[in-house]
PDB file of N, H, CA, C and O in Angstrom:
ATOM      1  N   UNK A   1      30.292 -86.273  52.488  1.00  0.00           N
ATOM      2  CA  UNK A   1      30.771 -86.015  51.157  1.00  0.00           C
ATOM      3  C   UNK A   1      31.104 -87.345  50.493  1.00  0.00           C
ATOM      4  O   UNK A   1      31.812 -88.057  51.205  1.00  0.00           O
ATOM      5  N   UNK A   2      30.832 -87.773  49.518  1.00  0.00           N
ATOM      6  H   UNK A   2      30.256 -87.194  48.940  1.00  0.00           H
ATOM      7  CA  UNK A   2      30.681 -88.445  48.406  1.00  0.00           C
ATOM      8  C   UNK A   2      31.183 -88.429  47.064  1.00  0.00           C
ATOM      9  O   UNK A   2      31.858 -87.507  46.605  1.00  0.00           O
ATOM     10  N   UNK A   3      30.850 -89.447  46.451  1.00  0.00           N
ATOM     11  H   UNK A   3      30.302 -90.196  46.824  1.00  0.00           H
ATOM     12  CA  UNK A   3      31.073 -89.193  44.738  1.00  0.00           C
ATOM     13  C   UNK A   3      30.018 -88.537  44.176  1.00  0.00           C
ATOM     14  O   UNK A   3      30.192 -87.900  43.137  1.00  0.00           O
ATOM     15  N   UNK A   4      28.777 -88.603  44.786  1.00  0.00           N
ATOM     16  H   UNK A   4      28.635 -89.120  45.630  1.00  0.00           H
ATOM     17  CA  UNK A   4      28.109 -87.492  44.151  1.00  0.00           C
ATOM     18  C   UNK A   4      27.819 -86.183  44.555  1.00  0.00           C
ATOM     19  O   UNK A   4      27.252 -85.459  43.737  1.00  0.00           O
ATOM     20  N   UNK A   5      28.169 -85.632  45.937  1.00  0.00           N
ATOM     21  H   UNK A   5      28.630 -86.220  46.602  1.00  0.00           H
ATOM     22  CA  UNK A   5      28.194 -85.023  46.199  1.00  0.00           C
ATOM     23  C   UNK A   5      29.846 -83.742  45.915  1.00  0.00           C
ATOM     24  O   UNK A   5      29.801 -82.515  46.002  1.00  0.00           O
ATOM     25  N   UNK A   6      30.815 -84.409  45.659  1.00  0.00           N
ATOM     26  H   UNK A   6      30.851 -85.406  45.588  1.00  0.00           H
ATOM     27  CA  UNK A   6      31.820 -84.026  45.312  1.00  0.00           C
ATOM     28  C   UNK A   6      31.657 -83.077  43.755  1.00  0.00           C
ATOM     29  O   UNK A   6      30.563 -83.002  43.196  1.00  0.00           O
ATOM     30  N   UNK A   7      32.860 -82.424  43.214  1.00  0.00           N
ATOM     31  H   UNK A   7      33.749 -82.484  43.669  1.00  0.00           H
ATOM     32  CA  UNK A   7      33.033 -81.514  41.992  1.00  0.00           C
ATOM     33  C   UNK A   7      33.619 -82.666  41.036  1.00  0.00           C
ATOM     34  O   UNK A   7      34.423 -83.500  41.452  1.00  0.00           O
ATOM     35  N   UNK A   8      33.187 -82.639  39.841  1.00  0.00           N
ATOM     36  H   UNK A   8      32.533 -81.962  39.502  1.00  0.00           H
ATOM     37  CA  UNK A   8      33.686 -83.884  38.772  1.00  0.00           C
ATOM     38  C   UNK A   8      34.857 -83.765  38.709  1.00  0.00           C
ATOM     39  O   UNK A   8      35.272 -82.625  38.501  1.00  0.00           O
ATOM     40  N   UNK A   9      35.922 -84.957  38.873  1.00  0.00           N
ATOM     41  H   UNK A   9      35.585 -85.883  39.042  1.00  0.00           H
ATOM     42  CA  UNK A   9      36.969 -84.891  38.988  1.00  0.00           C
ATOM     43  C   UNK A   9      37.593 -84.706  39.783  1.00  0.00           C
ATOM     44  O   UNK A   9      38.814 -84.784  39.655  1.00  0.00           O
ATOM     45  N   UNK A  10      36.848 -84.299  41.235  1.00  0.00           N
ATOM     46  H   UNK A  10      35.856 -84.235  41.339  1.00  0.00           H
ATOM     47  CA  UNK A  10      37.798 -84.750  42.484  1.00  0.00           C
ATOM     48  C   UNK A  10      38.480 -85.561  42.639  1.00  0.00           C
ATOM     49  O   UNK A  10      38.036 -86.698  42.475  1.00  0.00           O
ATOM     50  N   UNK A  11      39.841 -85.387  43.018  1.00  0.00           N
ATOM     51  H   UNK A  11      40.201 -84.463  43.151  1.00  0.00           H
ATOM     52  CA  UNK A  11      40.880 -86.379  43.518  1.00  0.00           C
ATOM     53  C   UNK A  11      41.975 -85.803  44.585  1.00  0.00           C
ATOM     54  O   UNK A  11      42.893 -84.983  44.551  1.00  0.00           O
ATOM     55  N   UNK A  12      41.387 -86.671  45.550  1.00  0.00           N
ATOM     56  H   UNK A  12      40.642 -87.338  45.578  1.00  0.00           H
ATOM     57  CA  UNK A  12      42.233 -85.995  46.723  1.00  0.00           C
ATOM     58  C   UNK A  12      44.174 -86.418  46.223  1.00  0.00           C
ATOM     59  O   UNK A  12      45.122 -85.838  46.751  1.00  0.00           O
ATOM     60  N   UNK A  13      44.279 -87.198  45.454  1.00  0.00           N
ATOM     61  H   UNK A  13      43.509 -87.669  45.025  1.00  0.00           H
ATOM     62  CA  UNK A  13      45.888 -87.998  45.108  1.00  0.00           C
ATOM     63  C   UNK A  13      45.823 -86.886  44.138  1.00  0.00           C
ATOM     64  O   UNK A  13      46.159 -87.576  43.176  1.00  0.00           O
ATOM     65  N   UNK A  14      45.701 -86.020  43.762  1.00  0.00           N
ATOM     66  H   UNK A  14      45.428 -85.460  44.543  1.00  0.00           H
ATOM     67  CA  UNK A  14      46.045 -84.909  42.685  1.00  0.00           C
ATOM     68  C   UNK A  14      46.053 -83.554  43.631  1.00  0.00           C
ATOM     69  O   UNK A  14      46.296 -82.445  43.155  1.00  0.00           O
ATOM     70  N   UNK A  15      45.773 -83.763  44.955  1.00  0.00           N
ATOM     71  H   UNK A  15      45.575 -84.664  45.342  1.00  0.00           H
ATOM     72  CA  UNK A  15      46.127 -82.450  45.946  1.00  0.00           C
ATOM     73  C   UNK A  15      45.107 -81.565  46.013  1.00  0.00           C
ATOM     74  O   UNK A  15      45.140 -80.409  46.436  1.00  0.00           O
ATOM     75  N   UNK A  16      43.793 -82.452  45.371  1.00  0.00           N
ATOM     76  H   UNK A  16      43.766 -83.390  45.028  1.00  0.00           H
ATOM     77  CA  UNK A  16      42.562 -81.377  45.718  1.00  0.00           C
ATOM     78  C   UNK A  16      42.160 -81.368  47.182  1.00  0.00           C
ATOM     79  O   UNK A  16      42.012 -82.427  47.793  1.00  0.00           O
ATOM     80  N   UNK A  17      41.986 -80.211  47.737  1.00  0.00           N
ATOM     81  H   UNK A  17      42.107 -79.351  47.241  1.00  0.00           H
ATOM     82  CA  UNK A  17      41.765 -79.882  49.054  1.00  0.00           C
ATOM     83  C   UNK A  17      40.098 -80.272  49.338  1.00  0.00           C
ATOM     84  O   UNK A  17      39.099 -80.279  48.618  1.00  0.00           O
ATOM     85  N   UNK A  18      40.273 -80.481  50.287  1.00  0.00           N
ATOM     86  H   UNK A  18      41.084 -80.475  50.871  1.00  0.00           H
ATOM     87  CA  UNK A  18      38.826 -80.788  50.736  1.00  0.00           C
ATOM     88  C   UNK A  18      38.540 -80.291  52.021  1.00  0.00           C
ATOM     89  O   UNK A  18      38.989 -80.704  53.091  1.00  0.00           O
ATOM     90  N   UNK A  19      37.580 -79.168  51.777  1.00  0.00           N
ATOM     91  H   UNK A  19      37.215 -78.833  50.908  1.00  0.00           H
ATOM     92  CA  UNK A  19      37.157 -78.688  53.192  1.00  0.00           C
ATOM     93  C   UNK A  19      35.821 -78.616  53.263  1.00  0.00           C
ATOM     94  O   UNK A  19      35.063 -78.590  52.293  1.00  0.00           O
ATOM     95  N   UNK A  20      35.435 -78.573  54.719  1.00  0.00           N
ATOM     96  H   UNK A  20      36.052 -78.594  55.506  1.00  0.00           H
ATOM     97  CA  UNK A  20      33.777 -78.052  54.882  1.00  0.00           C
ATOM     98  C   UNK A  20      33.969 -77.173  56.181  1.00  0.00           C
ATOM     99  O   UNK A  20      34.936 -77.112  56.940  1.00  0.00           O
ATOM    100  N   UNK A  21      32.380 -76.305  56.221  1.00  0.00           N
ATOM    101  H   UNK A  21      31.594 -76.355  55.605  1.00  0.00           H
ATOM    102  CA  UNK A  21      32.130 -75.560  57.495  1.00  0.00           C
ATOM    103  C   UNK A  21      30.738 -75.343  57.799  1.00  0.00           C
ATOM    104  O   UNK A  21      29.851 -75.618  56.991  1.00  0.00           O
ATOM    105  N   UNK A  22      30.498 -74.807  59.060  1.00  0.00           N
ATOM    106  H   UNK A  22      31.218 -74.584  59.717  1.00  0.00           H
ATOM    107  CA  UNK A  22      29.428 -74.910  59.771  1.00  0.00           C
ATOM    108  C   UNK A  22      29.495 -73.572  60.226  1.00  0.00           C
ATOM    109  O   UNK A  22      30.589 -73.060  60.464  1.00  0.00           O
ATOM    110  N   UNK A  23      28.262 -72.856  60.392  1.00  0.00           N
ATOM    111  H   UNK A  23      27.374 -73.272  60.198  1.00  0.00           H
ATOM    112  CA  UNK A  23      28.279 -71.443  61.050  1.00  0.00           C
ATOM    113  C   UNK A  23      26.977 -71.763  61.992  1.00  0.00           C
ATOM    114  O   UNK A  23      25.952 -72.422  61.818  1.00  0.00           O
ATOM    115  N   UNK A  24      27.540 -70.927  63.150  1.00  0.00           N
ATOM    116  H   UNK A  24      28.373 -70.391  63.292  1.00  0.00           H
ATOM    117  CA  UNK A  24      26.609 -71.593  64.398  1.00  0.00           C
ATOM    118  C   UNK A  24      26.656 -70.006  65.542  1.00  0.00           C
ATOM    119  O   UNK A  24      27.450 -69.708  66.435  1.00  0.00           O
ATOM    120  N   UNK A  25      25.784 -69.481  65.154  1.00  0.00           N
ATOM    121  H   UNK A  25      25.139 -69.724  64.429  1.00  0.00           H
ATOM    122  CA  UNK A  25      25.551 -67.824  65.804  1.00  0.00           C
ATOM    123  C   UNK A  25      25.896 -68.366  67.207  1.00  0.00           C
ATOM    124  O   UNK A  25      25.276 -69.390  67.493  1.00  0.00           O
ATOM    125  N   UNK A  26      26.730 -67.916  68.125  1.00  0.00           N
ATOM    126  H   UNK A  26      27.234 -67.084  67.892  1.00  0.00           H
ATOM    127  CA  UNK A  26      26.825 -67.983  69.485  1.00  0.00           C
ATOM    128  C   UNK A  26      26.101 -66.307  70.034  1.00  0.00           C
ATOM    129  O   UNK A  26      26.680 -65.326  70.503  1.00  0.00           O
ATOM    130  N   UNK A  27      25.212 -66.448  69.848  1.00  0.00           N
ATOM    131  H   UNK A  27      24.742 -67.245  69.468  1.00  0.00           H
ATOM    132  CA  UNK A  27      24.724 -65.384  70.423  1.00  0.00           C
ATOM    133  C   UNK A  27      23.353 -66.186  71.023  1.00  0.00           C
ATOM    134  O   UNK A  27      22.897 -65.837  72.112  1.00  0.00           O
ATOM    135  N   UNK A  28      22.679 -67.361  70.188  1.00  0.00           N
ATOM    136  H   UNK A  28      23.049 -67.644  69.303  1.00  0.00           H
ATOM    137  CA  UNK A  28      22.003 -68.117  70.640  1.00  0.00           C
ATOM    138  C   UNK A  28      22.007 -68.942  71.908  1.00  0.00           C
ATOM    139  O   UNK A  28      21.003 -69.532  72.306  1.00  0.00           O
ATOM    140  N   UNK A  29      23.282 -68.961  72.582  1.00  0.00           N
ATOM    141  H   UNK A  29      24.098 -68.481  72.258  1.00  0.00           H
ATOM    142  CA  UNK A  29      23.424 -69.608  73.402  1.00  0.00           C
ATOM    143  C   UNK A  29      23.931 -68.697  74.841  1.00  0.00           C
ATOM    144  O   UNK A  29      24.599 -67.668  74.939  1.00  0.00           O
ATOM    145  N   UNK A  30      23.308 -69.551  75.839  1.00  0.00           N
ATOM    146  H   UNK A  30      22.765 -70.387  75.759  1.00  0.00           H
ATOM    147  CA  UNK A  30      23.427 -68.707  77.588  1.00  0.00           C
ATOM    148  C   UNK A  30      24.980 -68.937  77.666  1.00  0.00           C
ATOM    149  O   UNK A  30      25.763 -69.743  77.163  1.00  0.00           O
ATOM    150  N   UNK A  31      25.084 -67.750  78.617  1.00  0.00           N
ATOM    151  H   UNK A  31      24.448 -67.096  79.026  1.00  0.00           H
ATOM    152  CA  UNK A  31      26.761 -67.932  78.871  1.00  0.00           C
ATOM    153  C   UNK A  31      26.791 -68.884  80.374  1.00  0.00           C
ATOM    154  O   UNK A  31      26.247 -69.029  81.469  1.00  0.00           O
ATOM    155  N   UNK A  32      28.294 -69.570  79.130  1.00  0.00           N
ATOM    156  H   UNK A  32      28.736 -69.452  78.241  1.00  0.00           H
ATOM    157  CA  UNK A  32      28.511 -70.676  80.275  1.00  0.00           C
ATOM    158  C   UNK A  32      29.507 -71.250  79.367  1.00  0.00           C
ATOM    159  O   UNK A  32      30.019 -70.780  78.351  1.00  0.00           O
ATOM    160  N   UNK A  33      29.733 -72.845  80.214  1.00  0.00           N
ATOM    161  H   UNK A  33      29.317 -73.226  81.039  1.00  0.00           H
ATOM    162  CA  UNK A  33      31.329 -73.450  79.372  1.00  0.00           C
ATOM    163  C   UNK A  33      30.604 -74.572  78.685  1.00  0.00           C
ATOM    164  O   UNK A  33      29.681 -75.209  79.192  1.00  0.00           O
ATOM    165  N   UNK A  34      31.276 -74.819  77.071  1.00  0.00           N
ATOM    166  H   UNK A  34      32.025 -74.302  76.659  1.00  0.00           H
ATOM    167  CA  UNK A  34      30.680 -75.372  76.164  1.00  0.00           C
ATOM    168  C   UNK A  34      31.951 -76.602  76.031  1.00  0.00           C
ATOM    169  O   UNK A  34      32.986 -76.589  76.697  1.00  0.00           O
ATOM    170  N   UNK A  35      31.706 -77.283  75.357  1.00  0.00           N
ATOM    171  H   UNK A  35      30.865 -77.294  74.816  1.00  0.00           H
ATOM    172  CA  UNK A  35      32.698 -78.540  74.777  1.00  0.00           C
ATOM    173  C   UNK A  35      31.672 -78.887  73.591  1.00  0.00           C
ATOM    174  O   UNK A  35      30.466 -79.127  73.639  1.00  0.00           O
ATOM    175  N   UNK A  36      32.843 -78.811  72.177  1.00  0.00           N
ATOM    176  H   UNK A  36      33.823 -78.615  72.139  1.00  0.00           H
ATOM    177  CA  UNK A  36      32.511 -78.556  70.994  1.00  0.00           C
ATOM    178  C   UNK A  36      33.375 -80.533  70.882  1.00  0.00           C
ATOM    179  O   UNK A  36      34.400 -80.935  71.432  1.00  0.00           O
ATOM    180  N   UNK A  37      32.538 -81.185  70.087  1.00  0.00           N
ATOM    181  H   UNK A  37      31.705 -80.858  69.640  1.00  0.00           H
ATOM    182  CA  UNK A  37      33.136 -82.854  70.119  1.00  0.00           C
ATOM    183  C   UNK A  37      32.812 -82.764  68.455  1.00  0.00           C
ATOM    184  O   UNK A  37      31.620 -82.555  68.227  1.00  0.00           O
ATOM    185  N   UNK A  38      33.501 -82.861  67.501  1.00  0.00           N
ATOM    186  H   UNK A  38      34.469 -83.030  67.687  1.00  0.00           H
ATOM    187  CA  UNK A  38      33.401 -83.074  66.506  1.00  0.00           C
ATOM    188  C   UNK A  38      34.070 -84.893  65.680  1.00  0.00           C
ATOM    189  O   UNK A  38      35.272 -85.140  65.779  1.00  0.00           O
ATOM    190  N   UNK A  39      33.216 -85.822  65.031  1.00  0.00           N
ATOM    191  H   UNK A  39      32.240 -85.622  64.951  1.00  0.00           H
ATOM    192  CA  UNK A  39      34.019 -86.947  65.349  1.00  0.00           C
ATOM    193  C   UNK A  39      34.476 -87.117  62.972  1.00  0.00           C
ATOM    194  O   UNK A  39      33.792 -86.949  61.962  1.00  0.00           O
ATOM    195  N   UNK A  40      35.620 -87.425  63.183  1.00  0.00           N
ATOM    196  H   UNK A  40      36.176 -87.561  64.003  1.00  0.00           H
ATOM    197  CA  UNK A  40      36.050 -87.552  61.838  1.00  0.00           C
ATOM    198  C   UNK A  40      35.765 -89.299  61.658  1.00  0.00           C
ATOM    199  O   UNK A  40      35.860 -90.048  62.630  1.00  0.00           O
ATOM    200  N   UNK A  41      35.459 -89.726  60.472  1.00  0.00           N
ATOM    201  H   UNK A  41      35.382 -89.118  59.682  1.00  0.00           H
ATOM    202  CA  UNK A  41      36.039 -91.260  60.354  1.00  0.00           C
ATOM    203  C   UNK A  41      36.327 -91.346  58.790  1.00  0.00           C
ATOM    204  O   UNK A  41      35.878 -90.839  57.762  1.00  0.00           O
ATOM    205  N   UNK A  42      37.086 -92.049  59.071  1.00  0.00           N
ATOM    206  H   UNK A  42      37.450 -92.461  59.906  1.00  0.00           H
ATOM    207  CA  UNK A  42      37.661 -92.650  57.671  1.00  0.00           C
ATOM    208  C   UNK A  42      37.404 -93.922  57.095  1.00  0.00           C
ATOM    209  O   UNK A  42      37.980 -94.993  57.288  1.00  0.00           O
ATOM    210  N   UNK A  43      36.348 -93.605  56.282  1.00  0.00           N
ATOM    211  H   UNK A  43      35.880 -92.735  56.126  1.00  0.00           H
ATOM    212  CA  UNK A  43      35.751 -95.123  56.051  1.00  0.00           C
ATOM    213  C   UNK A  43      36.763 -95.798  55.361  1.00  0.00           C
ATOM    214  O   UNK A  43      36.795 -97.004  55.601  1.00  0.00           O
ATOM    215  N   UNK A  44      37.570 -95.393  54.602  1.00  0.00           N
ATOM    216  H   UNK A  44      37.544 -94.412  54.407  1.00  0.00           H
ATOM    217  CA  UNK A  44      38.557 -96.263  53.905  1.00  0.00           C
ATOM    218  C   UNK A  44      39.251 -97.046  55.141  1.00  0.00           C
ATOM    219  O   UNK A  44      38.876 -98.172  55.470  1.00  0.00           O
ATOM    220  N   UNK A  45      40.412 -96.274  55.869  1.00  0.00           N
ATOM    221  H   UNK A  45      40.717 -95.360  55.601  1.00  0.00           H
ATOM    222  CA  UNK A  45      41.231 -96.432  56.958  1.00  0.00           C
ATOM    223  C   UNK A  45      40.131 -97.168  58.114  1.00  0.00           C
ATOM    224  O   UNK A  45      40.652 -97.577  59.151  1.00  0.00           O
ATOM    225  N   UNK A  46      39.247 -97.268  58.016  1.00  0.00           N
ATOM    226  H   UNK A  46      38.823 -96.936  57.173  1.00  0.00           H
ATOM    227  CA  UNK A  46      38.701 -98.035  59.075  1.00  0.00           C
ATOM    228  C   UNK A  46      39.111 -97.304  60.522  1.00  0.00           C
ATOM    229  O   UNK A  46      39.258 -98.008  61.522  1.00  0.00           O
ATOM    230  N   UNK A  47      39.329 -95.525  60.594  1.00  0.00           N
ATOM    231  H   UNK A  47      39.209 -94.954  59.782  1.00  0.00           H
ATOM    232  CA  UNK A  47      40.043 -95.257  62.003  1.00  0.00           C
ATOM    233  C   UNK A  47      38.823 -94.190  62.060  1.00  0.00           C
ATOM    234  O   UNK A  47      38.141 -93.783  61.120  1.00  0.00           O
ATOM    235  N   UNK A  48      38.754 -93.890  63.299  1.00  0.00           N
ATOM    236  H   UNK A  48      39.308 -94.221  64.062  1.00  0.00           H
ATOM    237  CA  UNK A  48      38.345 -92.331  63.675  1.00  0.00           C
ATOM    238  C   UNK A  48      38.695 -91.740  64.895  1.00  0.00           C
ATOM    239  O   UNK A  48      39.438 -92.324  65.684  1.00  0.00           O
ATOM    240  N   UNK A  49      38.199 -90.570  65.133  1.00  0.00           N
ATOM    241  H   UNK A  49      37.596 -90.095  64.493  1.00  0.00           H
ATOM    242  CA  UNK A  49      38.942 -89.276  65.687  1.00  0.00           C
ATOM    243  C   UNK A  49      37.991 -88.339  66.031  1.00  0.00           C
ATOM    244  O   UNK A  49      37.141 -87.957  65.226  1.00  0.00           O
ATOM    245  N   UNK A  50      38.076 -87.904  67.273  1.00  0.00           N
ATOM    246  H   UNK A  50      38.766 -88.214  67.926  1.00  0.00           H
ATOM    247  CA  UNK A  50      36.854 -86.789  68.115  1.00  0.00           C
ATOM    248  C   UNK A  50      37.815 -86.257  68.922  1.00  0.00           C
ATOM    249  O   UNK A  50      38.377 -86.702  69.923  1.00  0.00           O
ATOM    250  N   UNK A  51      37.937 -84.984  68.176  1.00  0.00           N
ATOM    251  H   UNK A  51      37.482 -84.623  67.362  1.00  0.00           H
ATOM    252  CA  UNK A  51      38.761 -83.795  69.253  1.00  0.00           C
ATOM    253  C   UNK A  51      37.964 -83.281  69.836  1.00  0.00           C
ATOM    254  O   UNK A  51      36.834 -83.227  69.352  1.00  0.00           O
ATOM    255  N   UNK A  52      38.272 -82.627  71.263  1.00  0.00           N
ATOM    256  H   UNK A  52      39.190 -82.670  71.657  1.00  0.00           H
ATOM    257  CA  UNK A  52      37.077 -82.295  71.682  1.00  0.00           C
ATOM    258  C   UNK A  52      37.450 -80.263  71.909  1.00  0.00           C
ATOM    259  O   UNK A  52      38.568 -79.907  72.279  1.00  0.00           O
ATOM    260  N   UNK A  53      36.859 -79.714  71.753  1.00  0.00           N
ATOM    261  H   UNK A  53      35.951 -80.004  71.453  1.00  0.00           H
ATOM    262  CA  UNK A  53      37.453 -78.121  72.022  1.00  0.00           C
ATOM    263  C   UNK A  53      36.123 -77.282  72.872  1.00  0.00           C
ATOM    264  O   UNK A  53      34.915 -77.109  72.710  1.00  0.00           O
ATOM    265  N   UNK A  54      37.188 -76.906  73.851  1.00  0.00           N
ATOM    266  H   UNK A  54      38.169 -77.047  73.982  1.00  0.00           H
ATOM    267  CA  UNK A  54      36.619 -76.451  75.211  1.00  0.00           C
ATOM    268  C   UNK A  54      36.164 -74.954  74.805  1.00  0.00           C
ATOM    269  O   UNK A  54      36.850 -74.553  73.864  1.00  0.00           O
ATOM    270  N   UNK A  55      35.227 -74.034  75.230  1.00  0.00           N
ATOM    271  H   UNK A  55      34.670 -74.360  75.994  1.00  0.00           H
ATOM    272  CA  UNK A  55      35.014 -72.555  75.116  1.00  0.00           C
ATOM    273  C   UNK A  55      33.984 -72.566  76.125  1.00  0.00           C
ATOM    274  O   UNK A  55      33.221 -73.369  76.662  1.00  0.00           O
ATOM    275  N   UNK A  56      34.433 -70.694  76.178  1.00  0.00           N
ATOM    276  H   UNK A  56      35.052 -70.041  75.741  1.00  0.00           H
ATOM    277  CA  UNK A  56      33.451 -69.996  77.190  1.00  0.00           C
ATOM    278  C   UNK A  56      32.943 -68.973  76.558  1.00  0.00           C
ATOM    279  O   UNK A  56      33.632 -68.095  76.040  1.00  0.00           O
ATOM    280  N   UNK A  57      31.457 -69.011  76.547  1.00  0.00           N
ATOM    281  H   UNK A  57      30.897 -69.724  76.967  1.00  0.00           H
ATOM    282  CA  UNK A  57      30.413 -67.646  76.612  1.00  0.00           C
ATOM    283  C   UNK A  57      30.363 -67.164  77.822  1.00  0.00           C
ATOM    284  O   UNK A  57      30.182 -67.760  78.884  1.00  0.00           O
ATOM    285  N   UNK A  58      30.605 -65.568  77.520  1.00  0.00           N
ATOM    286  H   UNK A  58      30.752 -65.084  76.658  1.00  0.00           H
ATOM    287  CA  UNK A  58      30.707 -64.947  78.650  1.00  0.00           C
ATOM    288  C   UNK A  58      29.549 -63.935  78.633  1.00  0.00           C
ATOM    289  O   UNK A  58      29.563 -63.122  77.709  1.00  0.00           O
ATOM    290  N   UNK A  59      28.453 -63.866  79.614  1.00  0.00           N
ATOM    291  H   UNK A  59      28.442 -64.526  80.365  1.00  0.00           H
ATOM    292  CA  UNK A  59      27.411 -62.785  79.566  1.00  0.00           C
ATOM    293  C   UNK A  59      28.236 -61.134  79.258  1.00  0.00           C
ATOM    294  O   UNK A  59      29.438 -60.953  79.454  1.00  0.00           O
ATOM    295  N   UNK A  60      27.348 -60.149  78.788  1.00  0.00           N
ATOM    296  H   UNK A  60      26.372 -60.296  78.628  1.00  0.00           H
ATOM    297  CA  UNK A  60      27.593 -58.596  78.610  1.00  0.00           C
ATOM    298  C   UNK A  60      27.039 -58.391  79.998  1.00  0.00           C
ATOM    299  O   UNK A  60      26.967 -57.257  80.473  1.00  0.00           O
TER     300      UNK A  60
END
């Protein structure tokens, strides 16, 4: 996300929220244990961040 990709007049210092999402059918996938690593960075802050979140598909 970007300045051009953003709504005119975004400003996160005025308390506009900023979210995104991803939809990802788990039905596509064999059961078993997954680790989901998603990595954030902050190009301003020069920092970043990869939580990592554990799950299980379980066969029917």
């Amino acid at each position: 996300m970007n300045g051009e990709t953003l709504p005119p007049g975004f400003d996160v210092r005025e308390g506009f929220l900023l979210s995104a999402g991803e939809v990802i059918p788990l039905a596509s996938f064999s059961a078993g244990d997954y680790r989901l690593a998603i990595t954030v960075t902050d190009n301003e802050g020069s920092a970043e961040v990869t939580p990592d979140v554990f799950f299980t598909i379980e066969g029917s």
